[in-house]
C-alpha positions in Angstrom: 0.3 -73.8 62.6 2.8 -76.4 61.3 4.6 -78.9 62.8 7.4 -76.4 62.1 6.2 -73.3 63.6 4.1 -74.6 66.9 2.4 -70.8 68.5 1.4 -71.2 72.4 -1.7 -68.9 73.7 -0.6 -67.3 76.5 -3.0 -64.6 77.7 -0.1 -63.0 80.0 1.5 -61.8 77.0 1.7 -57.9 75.4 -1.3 -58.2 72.9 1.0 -57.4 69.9 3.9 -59.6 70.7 3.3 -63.9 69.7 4.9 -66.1 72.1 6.3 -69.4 70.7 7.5 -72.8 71.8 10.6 -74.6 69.7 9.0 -76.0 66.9 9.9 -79.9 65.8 12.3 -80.3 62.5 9.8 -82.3 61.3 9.8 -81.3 57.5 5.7 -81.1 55.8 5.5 -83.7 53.4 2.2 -82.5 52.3 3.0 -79.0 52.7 2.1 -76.4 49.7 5.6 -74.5 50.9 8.1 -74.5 48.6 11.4 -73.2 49.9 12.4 -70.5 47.4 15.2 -68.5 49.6 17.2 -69.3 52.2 20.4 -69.2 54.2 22.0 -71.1 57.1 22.7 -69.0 60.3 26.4 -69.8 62.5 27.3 -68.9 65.9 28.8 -65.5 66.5 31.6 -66.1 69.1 31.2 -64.6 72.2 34.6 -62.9 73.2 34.9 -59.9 75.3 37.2 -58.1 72.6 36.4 -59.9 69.1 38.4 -59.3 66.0 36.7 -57.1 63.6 35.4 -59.8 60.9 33.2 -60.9 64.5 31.7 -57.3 65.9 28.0 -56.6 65.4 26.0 -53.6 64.7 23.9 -52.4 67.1 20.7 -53.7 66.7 18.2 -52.9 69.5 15.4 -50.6 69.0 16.6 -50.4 65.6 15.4 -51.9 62.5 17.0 -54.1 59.9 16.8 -54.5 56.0 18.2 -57.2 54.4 17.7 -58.1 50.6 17.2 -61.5 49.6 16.6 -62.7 45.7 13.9 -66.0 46.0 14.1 -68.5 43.1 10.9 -69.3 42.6 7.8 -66.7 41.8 4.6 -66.6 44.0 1.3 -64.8 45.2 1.6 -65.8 48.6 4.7 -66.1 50.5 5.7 -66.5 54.6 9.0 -66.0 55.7 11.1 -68.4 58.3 12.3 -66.9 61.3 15.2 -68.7 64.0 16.4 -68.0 66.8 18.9 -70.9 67.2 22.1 -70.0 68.6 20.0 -67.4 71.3 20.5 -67.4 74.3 17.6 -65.2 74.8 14.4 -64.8 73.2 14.4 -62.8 69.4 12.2 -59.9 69.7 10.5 -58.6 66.6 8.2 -56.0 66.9 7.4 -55.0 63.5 8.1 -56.5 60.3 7.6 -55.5 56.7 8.4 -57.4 52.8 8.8 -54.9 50.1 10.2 -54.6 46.2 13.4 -53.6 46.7 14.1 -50.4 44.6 17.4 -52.0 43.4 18.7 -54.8 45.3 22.1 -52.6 46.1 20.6 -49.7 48.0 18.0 -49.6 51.3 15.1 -48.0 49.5 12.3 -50.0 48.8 9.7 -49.7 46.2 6.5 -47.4 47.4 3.5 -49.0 47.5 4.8 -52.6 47.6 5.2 -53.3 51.3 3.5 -56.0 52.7 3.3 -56.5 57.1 4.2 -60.0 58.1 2.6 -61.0 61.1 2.3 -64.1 63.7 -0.6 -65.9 64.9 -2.5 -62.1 63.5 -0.1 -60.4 65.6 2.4 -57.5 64.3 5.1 -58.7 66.2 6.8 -62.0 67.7 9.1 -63.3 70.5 11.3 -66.3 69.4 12.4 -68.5 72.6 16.0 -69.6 72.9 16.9 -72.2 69.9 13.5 -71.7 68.7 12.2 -70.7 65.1 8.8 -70.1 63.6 7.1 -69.7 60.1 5.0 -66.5 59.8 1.5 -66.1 58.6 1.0 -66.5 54.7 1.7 -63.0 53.3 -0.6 -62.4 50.1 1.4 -60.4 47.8 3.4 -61.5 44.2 7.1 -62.3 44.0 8.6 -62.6 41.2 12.3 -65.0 40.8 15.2 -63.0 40.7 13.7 -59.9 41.6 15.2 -58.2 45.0 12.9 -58.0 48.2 13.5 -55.7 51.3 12.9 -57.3 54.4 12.9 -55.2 57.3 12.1 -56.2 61.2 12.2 -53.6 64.1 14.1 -55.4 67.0 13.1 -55.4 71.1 14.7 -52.6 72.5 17.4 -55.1 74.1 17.8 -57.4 70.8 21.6 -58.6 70.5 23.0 -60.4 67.7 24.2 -64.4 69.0 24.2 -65.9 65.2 24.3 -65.3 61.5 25.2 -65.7 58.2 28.8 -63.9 58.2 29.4 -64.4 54.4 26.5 -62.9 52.6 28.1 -61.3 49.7 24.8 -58.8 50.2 24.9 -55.3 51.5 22.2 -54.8 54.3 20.9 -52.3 56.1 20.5 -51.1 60.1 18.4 -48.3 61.0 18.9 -45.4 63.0 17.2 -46.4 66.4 13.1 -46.2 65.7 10.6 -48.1 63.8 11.8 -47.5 60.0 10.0 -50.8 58.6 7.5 -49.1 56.8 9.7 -47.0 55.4 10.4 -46.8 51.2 13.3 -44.4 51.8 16.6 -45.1 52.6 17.3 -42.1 54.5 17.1 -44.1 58.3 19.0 -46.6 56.8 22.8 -45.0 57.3 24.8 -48.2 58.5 26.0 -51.3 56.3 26.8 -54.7 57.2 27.5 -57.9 55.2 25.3 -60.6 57.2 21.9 -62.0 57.5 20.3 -62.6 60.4 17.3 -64.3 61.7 15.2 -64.5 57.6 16.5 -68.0 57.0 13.9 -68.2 54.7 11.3 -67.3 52.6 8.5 -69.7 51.0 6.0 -69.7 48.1 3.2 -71.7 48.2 3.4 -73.5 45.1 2.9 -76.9 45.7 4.0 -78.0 41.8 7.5 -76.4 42.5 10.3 -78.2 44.2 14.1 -77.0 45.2 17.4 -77.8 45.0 19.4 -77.3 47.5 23.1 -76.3 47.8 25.1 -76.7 50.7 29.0 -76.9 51.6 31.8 -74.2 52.6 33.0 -70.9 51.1 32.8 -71.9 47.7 29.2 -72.6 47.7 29.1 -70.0 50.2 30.6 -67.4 46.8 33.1 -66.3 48.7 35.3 -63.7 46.9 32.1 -63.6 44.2 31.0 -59.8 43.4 29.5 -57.9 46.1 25.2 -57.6 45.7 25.8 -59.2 42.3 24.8 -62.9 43.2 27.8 -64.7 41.1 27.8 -67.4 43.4 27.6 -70.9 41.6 24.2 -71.7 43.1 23.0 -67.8 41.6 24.2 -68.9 38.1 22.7 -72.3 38.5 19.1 -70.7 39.4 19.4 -68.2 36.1 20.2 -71.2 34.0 17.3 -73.3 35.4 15.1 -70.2 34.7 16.7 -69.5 30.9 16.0 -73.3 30.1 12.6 -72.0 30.4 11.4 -74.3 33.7 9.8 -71.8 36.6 9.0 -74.7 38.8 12.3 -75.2 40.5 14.2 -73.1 42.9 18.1 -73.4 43.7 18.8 -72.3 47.9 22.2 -71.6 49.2 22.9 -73.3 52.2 27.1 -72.9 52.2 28.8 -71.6 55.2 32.4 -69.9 54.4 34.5 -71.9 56.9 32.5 -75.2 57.2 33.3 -78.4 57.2 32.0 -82.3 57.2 33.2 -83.6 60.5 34.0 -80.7 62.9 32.7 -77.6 64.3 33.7 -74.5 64.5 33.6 -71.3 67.1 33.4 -69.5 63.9 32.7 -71.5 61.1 29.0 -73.2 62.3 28.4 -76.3 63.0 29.8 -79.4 61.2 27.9 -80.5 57.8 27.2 -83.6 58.9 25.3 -82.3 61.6 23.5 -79.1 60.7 22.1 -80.7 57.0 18.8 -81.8 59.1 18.3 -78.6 60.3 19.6 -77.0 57.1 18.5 -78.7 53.9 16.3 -81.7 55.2 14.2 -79.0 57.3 13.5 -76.5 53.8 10.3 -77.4 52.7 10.2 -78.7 49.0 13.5 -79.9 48.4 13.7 -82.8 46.4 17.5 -82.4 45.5 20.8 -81.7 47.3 24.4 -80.7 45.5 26.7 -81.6 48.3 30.5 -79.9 48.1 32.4 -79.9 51.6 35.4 -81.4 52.3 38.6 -79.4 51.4 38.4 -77.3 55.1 38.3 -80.7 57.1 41.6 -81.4 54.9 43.0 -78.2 55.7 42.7 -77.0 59.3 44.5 -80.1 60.7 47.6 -78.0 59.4 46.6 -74.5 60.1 48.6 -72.4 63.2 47.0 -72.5 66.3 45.7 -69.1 67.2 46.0 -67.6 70.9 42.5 -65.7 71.5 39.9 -67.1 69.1 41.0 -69.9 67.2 38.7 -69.9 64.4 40.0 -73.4 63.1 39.8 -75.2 66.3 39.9 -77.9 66.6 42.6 -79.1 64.0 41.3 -82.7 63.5 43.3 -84.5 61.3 41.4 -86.6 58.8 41.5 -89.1 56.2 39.8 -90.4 53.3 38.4 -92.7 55.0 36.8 -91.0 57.9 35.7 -88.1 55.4 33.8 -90.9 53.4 32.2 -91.7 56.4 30.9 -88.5 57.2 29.5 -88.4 53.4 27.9 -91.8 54.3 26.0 -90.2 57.2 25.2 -87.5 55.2 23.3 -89.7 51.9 22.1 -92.1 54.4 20.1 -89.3 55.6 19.3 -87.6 52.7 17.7 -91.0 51.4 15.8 -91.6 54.7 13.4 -88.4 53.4 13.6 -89.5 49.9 15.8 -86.7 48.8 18.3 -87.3 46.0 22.1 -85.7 46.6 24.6 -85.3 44.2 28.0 -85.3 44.9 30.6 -82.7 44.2 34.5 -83.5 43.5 36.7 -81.1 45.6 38.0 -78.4 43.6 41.7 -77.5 43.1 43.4 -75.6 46.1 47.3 -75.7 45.4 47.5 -78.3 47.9 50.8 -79.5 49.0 51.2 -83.5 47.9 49.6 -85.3 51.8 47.0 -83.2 51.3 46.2 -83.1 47.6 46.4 -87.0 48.1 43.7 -86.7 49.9 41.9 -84.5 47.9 42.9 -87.0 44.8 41.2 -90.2 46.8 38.4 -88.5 48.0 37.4 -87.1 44.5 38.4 -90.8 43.2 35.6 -92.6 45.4 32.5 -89.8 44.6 33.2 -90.5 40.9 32.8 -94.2 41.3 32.3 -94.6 44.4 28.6 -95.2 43.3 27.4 -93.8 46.6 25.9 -90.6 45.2 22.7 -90.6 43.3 25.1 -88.5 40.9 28.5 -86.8 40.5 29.0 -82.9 39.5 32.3 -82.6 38.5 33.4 -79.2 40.0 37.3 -80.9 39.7 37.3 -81.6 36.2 35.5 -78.3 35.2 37.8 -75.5 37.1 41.7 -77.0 37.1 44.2 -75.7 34.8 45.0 -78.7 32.4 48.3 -77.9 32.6 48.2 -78.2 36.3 45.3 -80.3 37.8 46.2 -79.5 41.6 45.5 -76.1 40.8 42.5 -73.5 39.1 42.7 -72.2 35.6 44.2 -68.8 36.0 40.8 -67.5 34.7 38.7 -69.5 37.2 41.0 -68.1 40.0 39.6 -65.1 42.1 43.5 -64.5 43.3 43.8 -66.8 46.7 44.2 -70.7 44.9 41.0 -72.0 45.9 38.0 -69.6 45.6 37.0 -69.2 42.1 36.6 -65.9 40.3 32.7 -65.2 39.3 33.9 -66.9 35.8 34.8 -69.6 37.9 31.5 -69.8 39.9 29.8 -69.5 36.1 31.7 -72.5 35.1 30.9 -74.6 37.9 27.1 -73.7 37.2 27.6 -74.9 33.7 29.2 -78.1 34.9 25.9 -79.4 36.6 23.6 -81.3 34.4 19.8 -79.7 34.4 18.3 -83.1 32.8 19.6 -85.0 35.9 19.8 -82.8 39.0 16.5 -80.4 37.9 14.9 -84.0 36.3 15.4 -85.9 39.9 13.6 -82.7 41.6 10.6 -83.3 39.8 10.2 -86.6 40.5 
């Protein structure tokens, strides 16, 4: 076991269930993993009567199938499992990898399914805020392909976090064990999350990863449904077209997010989950860092009676949001991770806010801070209009780009420095 996934022996325990203890954030510096997958999990508020954006499916006894696209090819893999955000222990009885059959239905390939156990066990019980790395899982992935990942929950599982924004259709089961299964018959309701994979590893210990983390617009919000158009998507298939199958691009955007504050909704702020989220991910070497424009936004948003998804409505400055990208480099530096930063994109500000936006963009071009700039600014505003997209860059709403958009943004990042400074 590694320093991130610490297993406790405890002969009290049902013989097919591993018990666990919260493992350290310690990343392995000498670790074969390789990161080649992953997401980063929010809070689901806990409201008697949520809004519908914040219900979830039913989930205990049942099983669930998400699909998830890894960057990087392997013959053995082991998937990342957390329970942060619980206030109870995640119960996974059984749980199953598999070929997808298409990436945008529940059926699975026959004959590819692979179990994943823990400690040799079938099954696994997560403690509150814990997380745990399964056994090594011999079977070939191949980048870009889809992969079914399906894990029958305890018969009193609840969902307390997730991914909300996953642009992916998954899958629940009717109630029964339905891991093992290639059809997609059991597999009857839909829901746009993931929960609990946070990631999947190769061991390929001559690969590395880049990792991508910031709001909605890393997140690919508004990108095509089970199409991955997000810009981190389009920056993996360029990485693979330039012929290099040693580096994997992770998204680790939450829609919502920002540098300096939490959120009931939104997760917790950058500045504070990117240990957890990017520094945590074994093998990455690199970091594209856009966040920024929410923190600038929400000061001015309407407070909402019930849940208040922008609470709390800090006002910020350049200044202050500088220092929060401080915090962030400083830390990225202390692991010997190079980041790159982002310029905020166009969002139709009005003129306190776009000044913001203007100085802020300002100081990460010469700022010097960085290791590098990507200019996401420069690539998507409408020359005729720089507080605002290019109509064709526009997904409709002013500051989400369309999936040419997210293509463009992609095209904007240089391979030779931000793929060159992961392989060193």
């Amino acid at each position: 076991m590694t320093t991130r996934s610490l297993a406790v022996a405890c002969g009290a325990v049902l013989s097919s269930i591993s018990l666990l203890s919260v493992p350290a954030f310690a990343a392995e510096s000498s670790s074969p993993w390789v990161t080649a997958w992953a997401t980063a999990l929010q809070p689901i508020p806990q409201i008697s009567n949520p809004p519908p954006l914040y219900r979830t499916p039913e989930v205990a006894g049942r099983t669930v199938r998400q699909i998830v696209y890894p960057t990087l090819s392997g013959e053995v893999v082991r998937l990342h499992i957390s329970n942060a955000y619980g206030k109870s222990p995640l119960v996974i009885e059984d749980l199953r990898i598999a070929r997808s059959a298409t990436g945008a239905s529940a059926a699975a390939q026959p004959g590819t399914e692979a179990r994943v156990t823990f400690g040799g066990k079938a099954g696994v019980s997560v403690p509150a805020g814990g997380e745990i790395d399964s056994d090594p899982v011999h079977m070939q992935v191949s980048a870009g392909a889809p992969y079914a990942v399906s894990s029958y929950m305890g018969r009193e599982q609840e969902l307390a976090a997730w991914h909300r924004v996953s642009n992916q259709v998954n899958y629940v089961s009717s109630p029964g064990n339905h891991a093992g299964d290639a059809s997609a018959d059991a597999y009857r309701q839909r829901f746009t999350q993931f929960a609990w994979i946070t990631g999947l590893q190769v061991e390929a210990s001559s690969s590395a990863t880049v990792a991508a983390i910031g709001d909605s617009i890393t997140d690919g919000m508004r990108s095509s449904l089970n199409q991955n158009r997000r810009w981190p998507d389009a920056l993996a298939r360029r990485v693979g077209q330039s012929g290099d199958r040693s580096i994997g691009v992770v998204n680790l955007g939450i829609s919502g997010n920002r540098l300096l504050s939490d959120s009931p909704c939104y997760g917790d702020a950058l500045a504070s989950r990117f240990g957890r989220d990017v520094l945590a991910q074994p093998g990455v070497k690199t970091v594209i860092l856009l966040i920024g424009i929410n923190d600038i936004n929400f000061a001015a948003m309407p407070t909402r009676a019930g849940l208040d998804c922008d609470a709390p409505h800090t006002q910020v400055t350049a200044d202050s949001l500088i220092s929060g990208y401080k915090r962030v480099i400083a830390a990225a530096h202390a692991r010997g991770v190079k980041i790159y930063g982002a310029t905020l994109t166009p969002a139709a500000l009005p003129p306190q806010r776009e000044a913001i936006r203007t100085e802020i963009n300002q100081w990460i071009r010469t700022g010097h801070a960085f290791d590098g700039v990507v200019d996401f600014d420069a690539a998507l505003r409408d020359p005729a209009d720089p507080t605002r997209l290019r109509r064709t860059f526009d997904s409709g709403d002013q500051i989400h780009p369309s999936d040419a958009g997210y293509t463009a943004m992609a095209d904007a990042i240089s391979l030779q420095a931000v793929v060159g400074a992961a392989k060193k």
